[in-house]
C-alpha positions in Angstrom: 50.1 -27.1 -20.6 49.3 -30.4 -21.8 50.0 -34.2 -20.2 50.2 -37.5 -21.5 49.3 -39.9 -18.7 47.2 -42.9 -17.3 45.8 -41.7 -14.4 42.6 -39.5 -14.9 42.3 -38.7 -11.5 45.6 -35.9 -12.0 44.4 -32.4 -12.5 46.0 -30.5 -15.9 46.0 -26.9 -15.3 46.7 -25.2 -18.8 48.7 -22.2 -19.3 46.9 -21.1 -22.4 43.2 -20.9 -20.7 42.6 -17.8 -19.9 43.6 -17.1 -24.2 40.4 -19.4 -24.6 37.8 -17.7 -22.1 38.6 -14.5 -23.6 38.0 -15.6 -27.0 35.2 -17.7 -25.9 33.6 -14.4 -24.9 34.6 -12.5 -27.8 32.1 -15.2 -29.8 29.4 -15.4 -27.3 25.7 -13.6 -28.5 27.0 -13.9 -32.2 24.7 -17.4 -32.3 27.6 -19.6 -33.0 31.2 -19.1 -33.0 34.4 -20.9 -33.0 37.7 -20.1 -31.7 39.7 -19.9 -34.8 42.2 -22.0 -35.5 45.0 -19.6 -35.3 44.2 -18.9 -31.8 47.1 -19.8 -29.3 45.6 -23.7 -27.5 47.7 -26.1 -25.9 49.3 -28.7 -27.7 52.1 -31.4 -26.7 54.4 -33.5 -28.5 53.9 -36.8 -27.8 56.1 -39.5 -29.4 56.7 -37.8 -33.0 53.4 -36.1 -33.2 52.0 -32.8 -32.2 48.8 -33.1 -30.9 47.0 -29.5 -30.5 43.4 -28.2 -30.1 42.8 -26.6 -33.1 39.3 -24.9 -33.2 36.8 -25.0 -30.0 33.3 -24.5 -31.5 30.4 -23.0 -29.0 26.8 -22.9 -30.8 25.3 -20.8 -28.8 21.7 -22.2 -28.9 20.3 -22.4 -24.9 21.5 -24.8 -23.7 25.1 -24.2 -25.3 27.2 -27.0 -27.7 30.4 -27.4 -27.9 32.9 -29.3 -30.3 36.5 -29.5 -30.8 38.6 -30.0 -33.9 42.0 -31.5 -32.8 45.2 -31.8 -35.2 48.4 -34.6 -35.5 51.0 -33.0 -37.2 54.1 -35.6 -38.0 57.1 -33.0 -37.1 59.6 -35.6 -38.2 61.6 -36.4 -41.5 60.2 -39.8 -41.6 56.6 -41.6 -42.0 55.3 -41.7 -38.3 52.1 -43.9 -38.0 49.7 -43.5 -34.8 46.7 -45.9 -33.7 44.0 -45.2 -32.0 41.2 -47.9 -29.8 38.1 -46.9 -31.6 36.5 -44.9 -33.8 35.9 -42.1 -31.3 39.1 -40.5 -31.8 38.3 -36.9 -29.8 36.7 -37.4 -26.7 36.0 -34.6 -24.4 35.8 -34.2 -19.9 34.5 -31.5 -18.0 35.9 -31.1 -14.8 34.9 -29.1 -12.4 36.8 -28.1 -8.6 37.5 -31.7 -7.9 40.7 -32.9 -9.9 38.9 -36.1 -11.6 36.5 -35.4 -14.3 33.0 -34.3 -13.3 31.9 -35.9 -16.9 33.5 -37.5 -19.4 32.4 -38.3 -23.1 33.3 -41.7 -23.5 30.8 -42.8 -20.7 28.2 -44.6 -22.6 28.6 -43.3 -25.7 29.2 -46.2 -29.0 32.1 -46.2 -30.7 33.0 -48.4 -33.4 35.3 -51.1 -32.1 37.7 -50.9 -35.3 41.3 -49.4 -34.7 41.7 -46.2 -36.3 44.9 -45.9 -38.0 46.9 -43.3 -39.8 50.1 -42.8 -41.4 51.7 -39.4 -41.5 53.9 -38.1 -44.5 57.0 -36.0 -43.1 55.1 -32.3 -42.1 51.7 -33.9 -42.9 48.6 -32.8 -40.3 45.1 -34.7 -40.1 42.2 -33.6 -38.5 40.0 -35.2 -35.9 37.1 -34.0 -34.4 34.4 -34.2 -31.9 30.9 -33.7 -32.6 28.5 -30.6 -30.5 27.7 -32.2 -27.0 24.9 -30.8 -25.7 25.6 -28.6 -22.4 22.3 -30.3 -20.4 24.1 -33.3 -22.1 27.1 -32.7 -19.7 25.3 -31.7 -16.6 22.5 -34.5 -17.2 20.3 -34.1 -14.0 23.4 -34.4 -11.0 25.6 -31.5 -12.0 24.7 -27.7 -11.2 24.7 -24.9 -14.0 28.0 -23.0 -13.5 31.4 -22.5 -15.2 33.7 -25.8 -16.3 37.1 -26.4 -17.4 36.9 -28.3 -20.6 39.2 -30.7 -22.3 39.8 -33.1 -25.3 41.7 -36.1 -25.3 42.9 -38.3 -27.6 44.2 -42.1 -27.2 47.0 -42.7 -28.9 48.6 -46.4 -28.8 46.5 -46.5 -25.3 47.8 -43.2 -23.6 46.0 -40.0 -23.2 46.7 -37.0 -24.6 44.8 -34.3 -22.8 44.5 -30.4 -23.9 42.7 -27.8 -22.9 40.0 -26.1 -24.1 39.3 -23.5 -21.4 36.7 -22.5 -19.0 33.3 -22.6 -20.3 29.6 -21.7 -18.6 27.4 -24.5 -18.7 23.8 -23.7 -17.9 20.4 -26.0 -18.9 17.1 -24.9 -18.5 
């Protein structure tokens, strides 16, 4: 299940999770995987776009990375233009038992300050995506090793769009 909304501190439980666990384990020991793109993730339509998670990588170097590749699809017979703030299009949280996010990536990470906007042909998709993040990156020095729900958001004309990537173990040395 995905949600467009305002208020961070709302927990998102998604329906598809369980999908991505098992196919995150299906790639784990293999040095680095991804969860192909014809795997079933959550997407949501918001406005006249679809908005879906379309490949969850997991290098699996000690201590793990993971990145996500998110697609816009323009479902619509008519041009359909989105906007995002920055240049970080695909942000990602980790959240942990507590409904607001334990981390977030847009917490002190640089972003260029230039709106990013694209126009989408009838059927067109575009691809966004967000770079490996480190998993000591994500529990720094405050958060313990342990399993995380993960997610990626996108913020489109100042909304988020949030969908999930699934439960994944985070451990540093």
């Amino acid at each position: 299940m995905l949600a467009v909304r305002r208020d961070p501190t709302k927990r998102i439980r998604g329906s598809r999770a369980w999908l991505l666990l098992w196919s995150v384990a299906l790639v784990s020991g293999c040095g680095a995987g991804s969860v192909g793109p014809n795997d079933d993730f959550d997407e949501v339509a918001y406005g006249n776009l679809i908005y879906r998670a379309k490949q969850v990588t997991i290098a699996e170097s000690f201590p793990i990375q993971i990145g996500v590749t998110v697609s816009v699809r323009n479902q619509t017979a008519s041009t359909q233009s989105v906007t995002f703030p920055d240049g970080c299009v695909v942000l990602m949280r980790a959240y942990r038992d507590d409904p607001a996010p334990v981390w977030d990536m847009a917490t002190g990470l640089a972003c260029t300050l230039a709106l990013v906007q694209r126009d989408l042909e009838p059927g067109e998709e575009i691809e966004f995506g967000a770079g490996l993040v480190s998993a000591a990156t994500i529990l720094g020095g405050a958060l313990p090793s342990g399993q995380y729900r993960m997610t990626a958001y996108l913020r489109p004309g100042g909304d988020i769009v949030e969908l999930e990537m699934g439960l994944i173990d985070l451990a540093q040395p």
